[in-house]
N, C-alpha and C positions, 0 to 999 in steps of 0.2 A: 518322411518321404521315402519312394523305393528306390531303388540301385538303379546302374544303367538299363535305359530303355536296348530290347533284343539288338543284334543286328541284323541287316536285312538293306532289301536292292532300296533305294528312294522312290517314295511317293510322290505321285505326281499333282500339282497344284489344285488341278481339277479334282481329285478321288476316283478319275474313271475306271472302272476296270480295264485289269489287261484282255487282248482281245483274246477268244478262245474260252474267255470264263463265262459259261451261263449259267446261272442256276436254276437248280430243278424245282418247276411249281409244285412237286412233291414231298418236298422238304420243308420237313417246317419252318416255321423263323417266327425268331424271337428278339427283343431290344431289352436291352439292357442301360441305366441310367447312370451312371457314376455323379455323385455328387460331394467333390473333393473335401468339404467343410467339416472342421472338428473342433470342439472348442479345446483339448487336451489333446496331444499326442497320448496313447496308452504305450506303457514302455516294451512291449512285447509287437506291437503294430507296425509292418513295413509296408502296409496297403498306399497308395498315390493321394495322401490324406495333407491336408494347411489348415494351420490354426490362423485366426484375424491378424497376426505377427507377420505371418508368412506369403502375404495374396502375393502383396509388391504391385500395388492397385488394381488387383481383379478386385472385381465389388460383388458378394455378395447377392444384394437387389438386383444384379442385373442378369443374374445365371439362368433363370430360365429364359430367356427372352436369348442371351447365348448360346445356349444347347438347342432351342430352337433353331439356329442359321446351321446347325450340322444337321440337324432332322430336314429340312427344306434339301439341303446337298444330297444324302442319302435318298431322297427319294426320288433327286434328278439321276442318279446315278444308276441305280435301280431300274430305274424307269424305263433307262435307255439297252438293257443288258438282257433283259426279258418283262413277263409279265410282273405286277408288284403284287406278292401274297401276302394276305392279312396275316396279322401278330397271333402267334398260338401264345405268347406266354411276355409279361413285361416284367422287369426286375429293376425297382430304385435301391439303392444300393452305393457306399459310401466308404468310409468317413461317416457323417451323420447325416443322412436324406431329414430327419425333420427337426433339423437346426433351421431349415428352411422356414419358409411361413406354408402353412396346407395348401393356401391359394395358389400360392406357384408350382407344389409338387402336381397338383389339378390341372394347372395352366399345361404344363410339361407334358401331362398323359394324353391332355388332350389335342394336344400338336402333334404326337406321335401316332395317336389313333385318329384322325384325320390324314394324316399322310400316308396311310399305309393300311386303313382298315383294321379291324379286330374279330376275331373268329369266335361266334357262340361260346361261352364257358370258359372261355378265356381265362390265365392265371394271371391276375396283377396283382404285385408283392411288392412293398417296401417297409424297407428295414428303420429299426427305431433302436432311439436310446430310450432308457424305461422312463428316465427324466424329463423327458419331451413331448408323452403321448398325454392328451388329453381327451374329454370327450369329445370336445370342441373339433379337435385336431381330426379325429379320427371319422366325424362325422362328416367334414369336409371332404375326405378322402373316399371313404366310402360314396357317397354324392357322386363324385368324380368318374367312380366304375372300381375302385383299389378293391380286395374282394378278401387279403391275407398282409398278415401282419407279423414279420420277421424282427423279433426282440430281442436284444442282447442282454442276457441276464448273465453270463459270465458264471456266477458264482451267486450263492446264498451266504457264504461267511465274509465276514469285514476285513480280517486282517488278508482273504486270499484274493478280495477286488482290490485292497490297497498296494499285494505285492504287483498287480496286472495294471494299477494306474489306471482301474477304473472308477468314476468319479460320482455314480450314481447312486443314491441309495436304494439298498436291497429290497424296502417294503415298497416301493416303488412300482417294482416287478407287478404284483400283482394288481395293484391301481391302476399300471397297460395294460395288464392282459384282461380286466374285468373291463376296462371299457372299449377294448377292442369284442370279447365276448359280446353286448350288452348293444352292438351295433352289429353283431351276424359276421364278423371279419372270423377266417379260421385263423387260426394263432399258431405261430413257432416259435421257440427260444432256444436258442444259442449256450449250450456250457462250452466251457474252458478246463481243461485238467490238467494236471502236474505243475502248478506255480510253486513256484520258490515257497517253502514251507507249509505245501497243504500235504495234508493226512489223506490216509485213506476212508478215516471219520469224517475230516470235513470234506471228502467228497463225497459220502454218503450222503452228509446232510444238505450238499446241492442237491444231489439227484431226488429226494423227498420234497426238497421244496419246491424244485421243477413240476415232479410229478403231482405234487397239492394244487397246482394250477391247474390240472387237466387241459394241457395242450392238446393241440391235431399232431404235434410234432415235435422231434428233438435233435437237437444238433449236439455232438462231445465230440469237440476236437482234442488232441492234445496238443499241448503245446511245444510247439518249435520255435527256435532262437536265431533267428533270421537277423544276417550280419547287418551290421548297420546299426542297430534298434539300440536304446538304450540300456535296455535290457540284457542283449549281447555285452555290452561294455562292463554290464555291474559284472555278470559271469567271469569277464577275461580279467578284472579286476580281484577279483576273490570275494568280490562284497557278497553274492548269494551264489546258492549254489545251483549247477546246472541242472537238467530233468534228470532224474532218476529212469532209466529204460525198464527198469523189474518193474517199480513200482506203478509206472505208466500203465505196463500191461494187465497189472492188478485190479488199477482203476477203467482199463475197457472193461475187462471183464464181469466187475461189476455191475458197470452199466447196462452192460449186454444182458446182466442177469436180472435187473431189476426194472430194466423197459417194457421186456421181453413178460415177465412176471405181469405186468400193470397193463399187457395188451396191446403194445407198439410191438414192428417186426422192423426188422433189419431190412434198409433197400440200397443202401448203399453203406459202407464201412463206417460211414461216422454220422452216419443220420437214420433214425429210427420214425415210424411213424402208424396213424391208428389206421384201421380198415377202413375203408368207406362205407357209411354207414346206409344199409340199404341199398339193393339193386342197381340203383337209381341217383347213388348217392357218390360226389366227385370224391375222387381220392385227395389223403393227405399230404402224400409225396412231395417233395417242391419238384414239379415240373419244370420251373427254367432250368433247376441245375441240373437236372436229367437232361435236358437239352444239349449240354453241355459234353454232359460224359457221351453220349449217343452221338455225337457227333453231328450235331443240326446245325443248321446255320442262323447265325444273330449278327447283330451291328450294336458295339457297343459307342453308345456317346459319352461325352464327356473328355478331360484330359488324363489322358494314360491309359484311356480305354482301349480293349484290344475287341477286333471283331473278326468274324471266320463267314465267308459266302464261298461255295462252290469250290471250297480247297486251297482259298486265296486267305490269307492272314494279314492283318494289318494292327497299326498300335498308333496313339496319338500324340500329340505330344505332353508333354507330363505338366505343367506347367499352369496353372487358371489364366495367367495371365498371357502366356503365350499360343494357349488355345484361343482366348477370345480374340487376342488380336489377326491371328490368322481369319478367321470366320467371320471378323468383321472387314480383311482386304477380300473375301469374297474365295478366300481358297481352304481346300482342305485339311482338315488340321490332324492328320494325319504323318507322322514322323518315318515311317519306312512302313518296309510289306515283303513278304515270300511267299512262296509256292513251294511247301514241302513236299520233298520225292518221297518214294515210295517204302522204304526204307522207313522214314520219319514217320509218315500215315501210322505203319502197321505198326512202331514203339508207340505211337497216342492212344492208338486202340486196345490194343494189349494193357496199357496203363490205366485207362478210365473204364472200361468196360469190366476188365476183370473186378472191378471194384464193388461191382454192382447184383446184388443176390440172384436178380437176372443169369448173371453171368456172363462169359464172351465165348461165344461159338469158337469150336476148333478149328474150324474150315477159315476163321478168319489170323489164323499163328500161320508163321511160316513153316512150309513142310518141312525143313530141316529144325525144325524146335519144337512137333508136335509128339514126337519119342518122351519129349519131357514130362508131359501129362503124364504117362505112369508112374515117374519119379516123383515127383508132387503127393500124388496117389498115395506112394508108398512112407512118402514122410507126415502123410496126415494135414497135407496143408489143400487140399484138392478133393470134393466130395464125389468117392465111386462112380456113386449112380447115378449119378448128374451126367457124368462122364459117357460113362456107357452106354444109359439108357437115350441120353439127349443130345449128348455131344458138343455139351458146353462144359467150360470151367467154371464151376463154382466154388468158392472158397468155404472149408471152415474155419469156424470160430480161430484156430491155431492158424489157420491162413490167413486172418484175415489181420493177427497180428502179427504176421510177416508177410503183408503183400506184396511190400517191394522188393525183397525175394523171389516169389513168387512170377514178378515182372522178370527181375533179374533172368529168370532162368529160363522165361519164354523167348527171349530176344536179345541176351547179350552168345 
């Protein structure tokens, strides 16, 4: 489970917005599905995640038919505040979305895209354990409108899914992605790097066994040791030892070189992905999560979900069973909400955008920190002509292993 939910003013029973917030029918919007169920904690994992240990009788069977009475809310609230804009992009997403049965992730999509519409070419992505996807599964989903299939493959080596606690087996992998393939789903997967005793070998040999899959996409995050986690504890203990920062950056770098090599580009700092294929042909990119850094607005359901409309922020409450009970006395289940000033705005943008090979416009730094861009410049972490010629920040490769630097220096 994660740490304290933010602080923030109280939400109101109803969810209504404050008055003054409308949002713009030019914006896109997107939903997002939180589905808190896991059968293992993984020890590195502080996402809003309950094993069947942990409901404290939220049930399972009855979560869709749950997160429905927040989709019904949101669209009263919605409804009331301006016009309601169809879904540019859906995201189930977890814990483990197909610990579920397929029928109800189905049920789910389709409660949300009845209340709210869904726009041509729409992105609907959820996430799997590789132990879970079958063809069965996946046909259901597909059925449904699901169109991309987000896999958690972690790792190709044994001993580096056992230090991460994850509980899957590696041939696995490829028995989702061939029947995600074999159903027209575009396909992502998920690495992890720097676990307690992986090599710079065994991350190569992830990166090959990713790349034998021929995904649309790839995700290499490194790994961080997020308080709380068990994981954090083996460290403070001395059982394993913490990430190495050299050799982290060794294994970007890698990756960067061997993605890049196989025909994926860089579009965000830890996600690589193929061109689209043909004219005509939808990009790889995960669109929700671009939504995200872009600053779009979404309504995340579920408990612990957090959502963003119109500049207004809000978070749920963390709990399955104290989500359901709210939503079944008829009120929000939402736990607090802000309105970040301006100040805040321009640190999130600066944060998410510069991240993005896109870049983030100059004209969007504060005048007193745009002097900085030639110092960036001049340490190699900020690319010239991007600068110059376009008048965005783009990061290189050396920037983009120091991008919190890079933030640091726009905005502290």
């Amino acid at each position: 489970m994660t740490g304290p939910l933010p602080l923030g003013d109280p939400a109101p029973p109803d969810g209504r917005l404050p008055a003054g917030i409308v949002p713009d029918p030019s914006t896109p919007f997107s939903a997002y599905l939180h589905v808190p169920f896991c059968r293992v904690r993984c020890g590195y994992c502080d996402f809003n995640t309950y094993t069947a240990t942990e409901l404290r009788g939220a049930r399972q069977d009855e979560y869709a038919d749950t997160l429905g009475l927040e989709i019904e809310l949101a669209r009263r609230v919605l409804a009331e505040a301006g016009p309601l804009r169809p879904l540019d992009t859906i995201f189930f997403g977890g814990g483990t979305p197909t610990l579920l049965p397929a029928g109800d992730l189905a049920r789910m999509l389709r409660t949300v895209t009845d209340a709210f519409g869904i726009r041509d070419g729409a992105e609907v992505t959820v996430e799997a354990n590789p132990d879970t996807v079958t063809a069965e599964v996946v046909d259901t989903l597909v059925d449904a409108g699901v169109n991309r299939l987000s896999i958690g493959m972690q790792s190709a080596v044994p001993h580096v899914l056992a230090a991460l606690d994850r509980t899957h087996r590696p041939e696995n992998v490829a028995t989702a992605v061939r029947a995600a393939r074999d159903a027209g789903l575009d396909v992502s997967v998920d690495l992890i790097y720097g676990a307690p005793g992986e090599s710079l070998d065994d991350w190569e040999r992830s990166l090959d066994a990713a790349l034998e899959l021929e995904p649309d996409h790839i995700s290499a995050y490194a790994l961080i040791i997020e308080d709380g986690t068990k994981l954090a504890r083996q460290i403070r203990r001395g059982e394993v030892a913490a990430p190495d920062d050299d050799l982290q950056a060794d294994m970007y770098e890698l990756a960067d070189r061997r993605l890049s090599d196989a025909g994926f580009s860089w579009y965000e700092v830890s996600n690589w992905a193929r061109p689209a294929a043909g004219p005509a042909g939808r990009p790889h990119e995960s669109r929700h999560n671009l939504a995200y850094w872009r600053g779009h607005d979404w309504w995340g359901f579920g408990p612990g979900a957090h959502s963003h409309v119109a500049g207004l922020r809000w978070w749920n409450v963390k709990h399955p069973a104290a989500y359901s009970q709210r939503l079944a006395r008829g009120e929000s289940p939402a736990a607090g909400r802000e309105q970040p000033d301006a100040g805040a705005r321009t640190l999130e943008r600066v944060l998410l955008q510069s991240r993005l090979a896109e870049g983030l416009p100059i004209d969007g730094i504060a005048e007193s920190h745009r002097g900085r861009v030639a110092e960036l410049i001049s340490d190699g972490l900020v690319d010239a002509a991007s600068a110059l010629r376009d008048r965005r920040v783009r990061l290189t490769l050396r920037g983009r292993l120091l991008a919190d630097a890079v933030v640091r220096a726009l905005t502290e």
